[in-house]
C-alpha positions, 0 to 999 in steps of 0.5 A: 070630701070624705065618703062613708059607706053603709058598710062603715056604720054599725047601728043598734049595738049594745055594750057594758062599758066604755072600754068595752065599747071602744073594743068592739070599735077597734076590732071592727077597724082591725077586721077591715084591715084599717089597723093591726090589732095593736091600736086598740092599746093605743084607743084605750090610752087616749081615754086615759090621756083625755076623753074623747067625747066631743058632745052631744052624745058623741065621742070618736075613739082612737089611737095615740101618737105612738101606736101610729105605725099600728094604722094600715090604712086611713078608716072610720067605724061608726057604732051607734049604742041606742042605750047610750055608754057612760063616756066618764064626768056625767057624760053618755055617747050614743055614736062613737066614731072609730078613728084611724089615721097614721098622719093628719089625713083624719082632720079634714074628716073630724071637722066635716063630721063635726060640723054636720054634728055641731047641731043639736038635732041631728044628734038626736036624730043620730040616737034614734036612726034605726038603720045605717043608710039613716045614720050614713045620711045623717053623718054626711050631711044629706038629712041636713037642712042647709043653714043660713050662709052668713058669715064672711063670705056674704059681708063686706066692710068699709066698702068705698059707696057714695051711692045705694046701687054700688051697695045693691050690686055688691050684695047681689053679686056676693047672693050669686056667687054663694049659689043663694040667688039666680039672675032674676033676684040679682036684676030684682034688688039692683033695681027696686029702691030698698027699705030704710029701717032708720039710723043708716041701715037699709034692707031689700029683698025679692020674691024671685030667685031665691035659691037657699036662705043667706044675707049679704051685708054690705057697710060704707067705709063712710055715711052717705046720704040718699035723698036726705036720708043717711046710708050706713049699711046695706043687708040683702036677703035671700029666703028660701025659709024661715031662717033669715027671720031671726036675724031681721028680730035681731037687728029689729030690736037693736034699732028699737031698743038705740043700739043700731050704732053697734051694727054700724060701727063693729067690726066683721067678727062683732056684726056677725055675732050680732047678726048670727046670736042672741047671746052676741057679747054687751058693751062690756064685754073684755076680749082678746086675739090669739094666733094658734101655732099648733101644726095640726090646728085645733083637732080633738087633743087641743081643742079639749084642752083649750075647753078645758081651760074655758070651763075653769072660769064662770064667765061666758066665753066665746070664741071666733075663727077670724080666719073661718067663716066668722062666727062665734061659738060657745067656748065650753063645747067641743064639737063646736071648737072643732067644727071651727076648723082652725088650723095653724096660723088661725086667729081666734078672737075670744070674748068673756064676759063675767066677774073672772073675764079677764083672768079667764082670758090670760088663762087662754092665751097662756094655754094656746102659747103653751101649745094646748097640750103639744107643745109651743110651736 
């Protein structure tokens, strides 16, 4: 994992524009002996090729493909401006991280800052910090509250049961194995009889061992029954807060309002999105499948176009790394594209709904075919 020193992290500075901004960037990288004092040509050039700005107030200058062979080192210079830089089309960074790389050694980096930015909060938070430990913590994650873990790790379909305990004991092992749950949650839910919620789903837990909030979802290949009741699927949960809360009002109120057969019959990119979101797609939602072939996956040049193109159609539009952790993202946020950490051979699952959904999609497909930007592979 990428280290940011303290002494990367530039907090509390000013400047009267975005060219003037990305210049006080690029010298501070040249100073450190990360660039030579060419690439700071290649950082405006990117500005004018397509925005850098990823989101929440944050955008991460640098370089063209051509002025490569100005980087002498892999490095990074964040700038934190409290007053914010009016970063083009209405919108305003506070943080800017400076970005120099001669090859794709910087990707790792973008989707591990990404990942830690993609919450709304701690970009706030990165706005106000008044000091570079406080921004250095935030950046690396270490002010961050660890988020729920489910996702495809901790769910398992068609699951070849007859009876509950092979479902308790898949889903205690998965809680194990993520670091959720200790030994004593794992003997607690193997041997207490779980709840049934009704059409098929069932539900456990434990007062002890619980180590960092996360759910297992374990789902027969085929119902079975248990003392006359039907068995379709198991959710285990470990709460260590309040987090897992949203998902049990969520499949609540599937059950409540007859929709359970949606959780018993999706497939894991669906039932994740049911479990993880409010804004999880309706019946009558369109959706599609794409393989992205570009050779560095969906870094900040493609994923902009790929944003790009979403926000050409009204529809809602999310889309889904089957080959991540396989959650859906809002299809119109960048940092949320590239927090994905889709790289080549990736499948995305994208799903519209509205009145133009269908073209909305075809426009998709053409443009990840096209190579979004780069080239078709």
């Amino acid at each position: 994992m990428f280290q940011l020193s303290v002494q990367d992290i530039h907090p509390g500075a000013s400047a009267g524009s975005k060219d003037e901004a990305i210049r006080q960037v690029a010298a501070a990288l040249a100073q450190a002996g990360n660039v030579a004092d060419g690439y700071v040509n290649g950082m405006l050039a990117r500005e004018l090729q397509t925005s850098t700005y990823l989101g929440n107030g944050i955008a991460i200058p640098h370089g063209t493909t051509d002025t490569r062979d100005q980087v002498l080192k892999t490095g990074v210079k964040v700038f934190q401006f409290p007053q914010g830089i009016a970063w083009g089309e209405g919108q305003t960074a506070y943080v800017a991280i400076g970005i120099a790389a001669s090859s794709d050694e910087h990707l790792g980096l973008l989707r591990q800052l990404t990942h830690v930015l993609s919450d709304d909060d701690v970009a706030e938070q990165l706005k106000n910090a008044a000091s570079a430990e406080e921004l250095r913590a935030l950046l690396m994650g270490e002010k961050q509250q660890a988020s729920l873990k489910l996702d495809n790790d901790t769910v398992q379909l068609d699951v070849a049961a007859a009876d509950l305990t092979t479902l308790q004991a898949l889903n205690a092992g998965r809680l194990k194995a993520v670091g959720a749950v200790d030994s004593r949650f794992v003997s607690s839910v193997i041997n207490d009889m779980p709840l049934n919620l009704g059409h098929g789903i069932w539900l456990n837990d434990s007062a002890e061992g619980n180590l960092a909030s996360a759910i297992a979802v374990s789902r027969s290949a085929t119902p079975f029954e248990f003392d006359g009741q039907q068995v379709a699927m198991l959710l285990t949960v470990a709460m260590a807060d309040s987090q897992p809360v949203n998902v049990l009002k969520r499949v609540s109120d599937l059950i409540i309002n007859q929709k359970a057969d949606r959780l018993v019959n999706a497939d894991g990119a669906t039932l994740l999105a049911l479990l993880t979101s409010d804004d999880a797609p309706l019946d009558d939602v369109l959706s599609a499948e794409f393989v992205v072939r570009n050779e560095h996956g969906l870094h900040a040049r493609p994923g902009t176009v790929l944003v790009n193109t979403v926000k050409q159609f009204n529809s809602d539009i999310t889309v889904t790394n089957l080959d991540g952790s396989g959650k859906p993202a809002n299809g119109r946020s960048l940092m949320k594209v590239v927090a994905l950490g889709v790289k080549q051979g990736h499948r995305l699952r994208f799903t519209a709904q509205g009145e133009d959904a269908e073209q909305a999609l075809k426009a998709i497909g053409d443009a990840i075919a096209a190579g979004l930007g780069e080239g078709a592979a």
